[in-house]
C-alpha positions in Angstrom: 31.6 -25.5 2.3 32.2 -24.8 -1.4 35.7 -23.8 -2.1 36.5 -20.0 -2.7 37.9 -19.1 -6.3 41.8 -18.2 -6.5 43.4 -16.1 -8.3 44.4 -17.6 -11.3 48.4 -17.1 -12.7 49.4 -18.0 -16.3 49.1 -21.8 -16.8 52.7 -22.8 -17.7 53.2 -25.3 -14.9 55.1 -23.8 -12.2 53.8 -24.2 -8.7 51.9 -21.3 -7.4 52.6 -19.7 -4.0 48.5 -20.4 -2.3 49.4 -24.4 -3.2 46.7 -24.6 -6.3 47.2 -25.8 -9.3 48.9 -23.6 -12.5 45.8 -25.0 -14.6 43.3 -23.6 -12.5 42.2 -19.9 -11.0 39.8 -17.1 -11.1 40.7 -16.1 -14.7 41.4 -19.3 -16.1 38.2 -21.1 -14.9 35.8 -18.1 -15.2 32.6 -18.3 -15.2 33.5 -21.0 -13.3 35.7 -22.0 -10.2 38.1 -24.7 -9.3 37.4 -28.1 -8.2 37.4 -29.0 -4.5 40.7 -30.4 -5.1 42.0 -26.6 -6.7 43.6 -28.6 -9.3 41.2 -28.2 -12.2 38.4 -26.0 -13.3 34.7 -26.8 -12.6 32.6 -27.6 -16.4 29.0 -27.4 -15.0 27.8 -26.1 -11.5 24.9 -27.2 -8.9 25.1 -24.0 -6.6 26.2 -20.6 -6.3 29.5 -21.0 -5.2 30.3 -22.9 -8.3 30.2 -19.8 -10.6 32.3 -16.7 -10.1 31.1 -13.7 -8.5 29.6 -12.1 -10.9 27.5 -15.3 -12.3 25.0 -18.1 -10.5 24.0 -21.6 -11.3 21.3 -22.1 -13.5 20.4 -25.5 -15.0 24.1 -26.4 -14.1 25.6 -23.3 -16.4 27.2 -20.4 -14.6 25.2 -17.4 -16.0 25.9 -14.0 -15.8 24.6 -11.0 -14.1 24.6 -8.5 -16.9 21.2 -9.6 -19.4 18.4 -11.2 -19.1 16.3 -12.1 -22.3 13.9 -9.2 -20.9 16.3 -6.7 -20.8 19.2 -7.6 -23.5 18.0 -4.7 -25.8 18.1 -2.3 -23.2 21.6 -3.5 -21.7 23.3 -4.7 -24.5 22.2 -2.9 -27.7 23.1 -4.5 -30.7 25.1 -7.2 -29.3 23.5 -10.6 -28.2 22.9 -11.5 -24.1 24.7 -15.1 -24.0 24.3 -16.6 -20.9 23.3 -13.6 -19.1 27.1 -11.5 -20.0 26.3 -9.2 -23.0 28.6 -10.1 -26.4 31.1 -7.5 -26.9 32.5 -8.6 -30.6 30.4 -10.4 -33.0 33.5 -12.3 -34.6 33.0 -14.9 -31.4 29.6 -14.4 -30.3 25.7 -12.7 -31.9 24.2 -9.8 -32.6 20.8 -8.7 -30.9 17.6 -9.0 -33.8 17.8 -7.2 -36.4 21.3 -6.4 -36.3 24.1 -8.5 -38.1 28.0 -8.7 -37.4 30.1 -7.0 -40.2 32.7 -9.0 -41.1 35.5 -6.4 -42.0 35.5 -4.9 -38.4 33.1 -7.5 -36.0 30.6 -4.8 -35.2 26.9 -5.4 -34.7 25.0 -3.2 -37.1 21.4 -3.1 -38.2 20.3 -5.0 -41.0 19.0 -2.7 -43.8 15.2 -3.1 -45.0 15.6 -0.9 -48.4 17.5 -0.6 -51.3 18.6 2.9 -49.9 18.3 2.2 -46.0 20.3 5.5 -44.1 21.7 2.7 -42.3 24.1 1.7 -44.9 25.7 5.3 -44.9 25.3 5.5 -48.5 26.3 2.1 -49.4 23.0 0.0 -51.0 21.3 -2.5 -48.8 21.5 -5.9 -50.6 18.3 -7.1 -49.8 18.0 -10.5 -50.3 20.2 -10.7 -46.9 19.4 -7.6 -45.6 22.8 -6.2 -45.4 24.5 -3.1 -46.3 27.1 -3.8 -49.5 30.7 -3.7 -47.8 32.1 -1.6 -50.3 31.4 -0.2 -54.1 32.9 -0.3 -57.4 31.6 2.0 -60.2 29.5 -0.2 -62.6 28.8 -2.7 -60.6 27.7 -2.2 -57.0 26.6 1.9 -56.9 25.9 3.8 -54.2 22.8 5.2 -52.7 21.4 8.9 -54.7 23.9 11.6 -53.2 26.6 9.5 -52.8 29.3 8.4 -55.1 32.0 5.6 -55.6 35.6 6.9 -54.6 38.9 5.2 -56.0 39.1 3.6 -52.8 35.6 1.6 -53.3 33.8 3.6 -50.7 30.8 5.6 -50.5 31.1 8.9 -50.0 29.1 12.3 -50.6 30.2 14.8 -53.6 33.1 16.9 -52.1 34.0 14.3 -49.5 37.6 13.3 -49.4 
């Protein structure tokens, strides 16, 4: 019988009440689940009960439940399905295609196909990466027509404060 996950404390060595180790548990180990000894955390699976609840064994990597290459668009939007548990933040993980992380706040966004793509919210696209210009500075990056360069380098519509 495989053993049952624990819940996992913080790891700062002190003996735990339920007799496992400090290194290992639930939140610790996740996606996987201690060793048969409780003392460590598993690294690869060959069942089920080697993955966490929400995850199975496939080709000895717990996967998860949320994505599947067939549905990541549909269930994860802009962000990438990794192992079968949709990203979340770009700074540590992808972005679906056709989307790209920006840097300044780790958001998936979509990557802009013209010079003056409504994606970039006025910015200009820079097209030889497909990515919306970050920010503006009169006489050198401009804005998109209607828009215009503010004193704090952002695009913004006449009027707008």
């Amino acid at each position: 019988m495989a053993p049952q996950p624990v819940e996992g404390g913080p790891s700062d060595g002190a003996p735990r009440a339920d007799g496992a180790s400090p290194n290992c548990g639930i939140h610790l180990c996740a996606p996987y689940t201690c060793d048969s000894h409780m003392d460590a955390c598993r690294t690869r699976c060959s069942e089920g009960a080697h993955c966490i609840e929400s995850h199975f064994c496939a080709g000895g990597t717990c996967t998860g439940r949320d994505c599947t290459e067939d549905n990541a668009r549909e269930r994860c939007g802009a962000y990438a399905c990794e192992v079968g548990v949709c990203a979340h933040n770009c700074s540590q993980s992808g972005c679906a295609e056709g989307f790209y992380c920006r840097g300044d706040s780790n958001v998936c966004v979509p990557r802009c196909t013209t010079r003056e793509d409504p994606v970039c919210d006025g910015f200009l696209c820079d097209l030889d990466v497909n990515e919306c210009e970050p920010i503006c500075a009169t006489g050198t990056t401009e804005c998109a027509e209607g828009y215009i360069c503010s004193a704090a380098n952002v695009c913004v519509a006449p009027g707008a404060r």
